[in-house]
N, C-alpha and C positions, 0 to 999 in steps of 0.2 A: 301967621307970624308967631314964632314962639315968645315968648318971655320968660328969660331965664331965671327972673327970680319965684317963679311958682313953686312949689313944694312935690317933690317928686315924692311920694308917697304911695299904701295901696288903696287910703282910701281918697285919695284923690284920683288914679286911677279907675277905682270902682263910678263915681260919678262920672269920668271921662267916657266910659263905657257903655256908660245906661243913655248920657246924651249923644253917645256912635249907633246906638242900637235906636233909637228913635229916627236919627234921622237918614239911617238904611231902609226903612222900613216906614218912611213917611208916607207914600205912596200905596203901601195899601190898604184895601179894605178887607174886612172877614162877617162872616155873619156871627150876632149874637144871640143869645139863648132868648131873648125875650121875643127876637125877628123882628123888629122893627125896622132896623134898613144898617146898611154895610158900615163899621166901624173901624175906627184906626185902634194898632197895637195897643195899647195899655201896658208902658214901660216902668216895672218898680225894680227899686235898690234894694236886695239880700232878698227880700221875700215880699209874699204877698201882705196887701195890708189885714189889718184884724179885723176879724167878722162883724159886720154888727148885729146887734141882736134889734130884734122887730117883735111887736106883740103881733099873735094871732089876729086873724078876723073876727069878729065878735061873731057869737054863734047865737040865732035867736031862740034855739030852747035850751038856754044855758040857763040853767039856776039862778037864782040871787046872791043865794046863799054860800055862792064858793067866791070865797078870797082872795084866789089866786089861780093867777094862768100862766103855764110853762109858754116862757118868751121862745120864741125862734130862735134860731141861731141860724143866718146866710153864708153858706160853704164857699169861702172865698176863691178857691181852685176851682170855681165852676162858672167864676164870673169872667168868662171869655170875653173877647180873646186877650191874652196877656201875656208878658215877656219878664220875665225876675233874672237880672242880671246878680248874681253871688259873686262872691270871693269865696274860693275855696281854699287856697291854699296858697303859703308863700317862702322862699328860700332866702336867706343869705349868705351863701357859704365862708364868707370870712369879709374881715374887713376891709375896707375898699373894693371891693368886688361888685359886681352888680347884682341888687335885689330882683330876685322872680316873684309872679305872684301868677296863680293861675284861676280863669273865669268860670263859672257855667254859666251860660246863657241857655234859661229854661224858659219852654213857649206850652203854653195852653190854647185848645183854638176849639169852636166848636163848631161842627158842619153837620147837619141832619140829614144830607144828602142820601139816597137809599143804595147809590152807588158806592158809599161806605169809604169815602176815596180824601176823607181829611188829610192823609199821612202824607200826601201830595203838598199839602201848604206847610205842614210840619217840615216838612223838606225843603222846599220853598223859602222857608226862614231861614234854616240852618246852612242852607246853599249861600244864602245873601251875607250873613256873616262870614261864612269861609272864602268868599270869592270877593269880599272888601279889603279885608286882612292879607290876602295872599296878593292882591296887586298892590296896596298900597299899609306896607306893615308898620307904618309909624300910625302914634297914636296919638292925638292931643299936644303935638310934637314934642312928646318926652318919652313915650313908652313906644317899645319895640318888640312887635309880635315873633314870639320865636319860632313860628311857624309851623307849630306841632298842633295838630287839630283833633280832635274823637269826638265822635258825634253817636246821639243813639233816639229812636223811638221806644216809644212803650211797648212792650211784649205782650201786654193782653188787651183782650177785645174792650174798650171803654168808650162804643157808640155811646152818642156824637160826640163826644168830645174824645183829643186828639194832642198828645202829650211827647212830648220829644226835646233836645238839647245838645246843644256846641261845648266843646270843652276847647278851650286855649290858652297861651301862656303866654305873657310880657315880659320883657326886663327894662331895669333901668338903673342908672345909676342915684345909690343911696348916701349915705353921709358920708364922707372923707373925713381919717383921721388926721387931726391936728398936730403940727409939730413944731411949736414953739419958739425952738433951738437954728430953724434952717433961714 
């Protein structure tokens, strides 16, 4: 059910987004780097979260005498598998006209398979969003998918992990000018 007083916006869009890409993609599992057992997407908004940093393991013939230890820092693009819904870009071409804004939905996934055959799930994701959107183009019932899709994997070898992305666009209607006088 819509409710027309919601704020048709891009950043309400963009959370409109990240909660269509979760629950596309509820259903599966991937493996992660540590292998511990199959995991759901890991969906964030514009980007990945910041690193945290970790001390090393203590070394036992470490001196005493040294003061300091160079912290870690954990490569958050490696903490598969995970999906960064962006905004990249947005149009208004004039007043009263309808606002564009366009997505990338970026997927990380990690498979150590020796059959080298991740680019299959990368696919897999980017199928799942194009084949949501194309049957059903309304969004959050406000945003309307304009139906324009590009999609692409990563061009070099980056065993096991496995990098690819959907491009698409919405519109909707943004402010109307006020006329006082009518």
């Amino acid at each position: 059910m819509t409710d027309n007083t919601r704020a048709r916006t891009p950043l309400f869009a963009l959370k409109a987004m990240v909660k269509e890409v979760q629950d596309i993609t509820q259903d599966m599992r991937f493996r992660d780097p540590a292998g511990t057992r199959p995991v759901p997407l890991s969906v964030y908004e514009q980007a990945l979260p910041i690193p945290k940093r970790k001390a090393p393991p203590p070394e036992e013939n470490v001196s005493q005498t040294i003061d300091y230890q160079e912290e870690i820092e954990e490569d958050a693009v490696f903490k598969c598998p995970w999906c960064v819904v962006k905004l990249e870009n947005g149009s208004i071409p004039g007043i009263n006209e309808m606002q564009e804004v366009t997505f990338a939905v970026c997927f990380g996934i990690f498979n150590e398979s020796l059959d080298n055959n991740g680019h299959m799930e990368i696919m897999n994701l980017i199928q799942r969003v194009y084949e949501r959107f194309s049957v059903n183009p309304l969004l959050d019932g406000q945003y309307t998918c304009t139906g324009k899709f590009e999609w692409a994997v990563q061009d070099e070898d980056t065993y096991p992990y496995y990098f690819g992305a959907i491009l698409t666009g919405f519109k909707f209607q943004g402010f109307r000018r006020e006329n006082k006088y009518l």
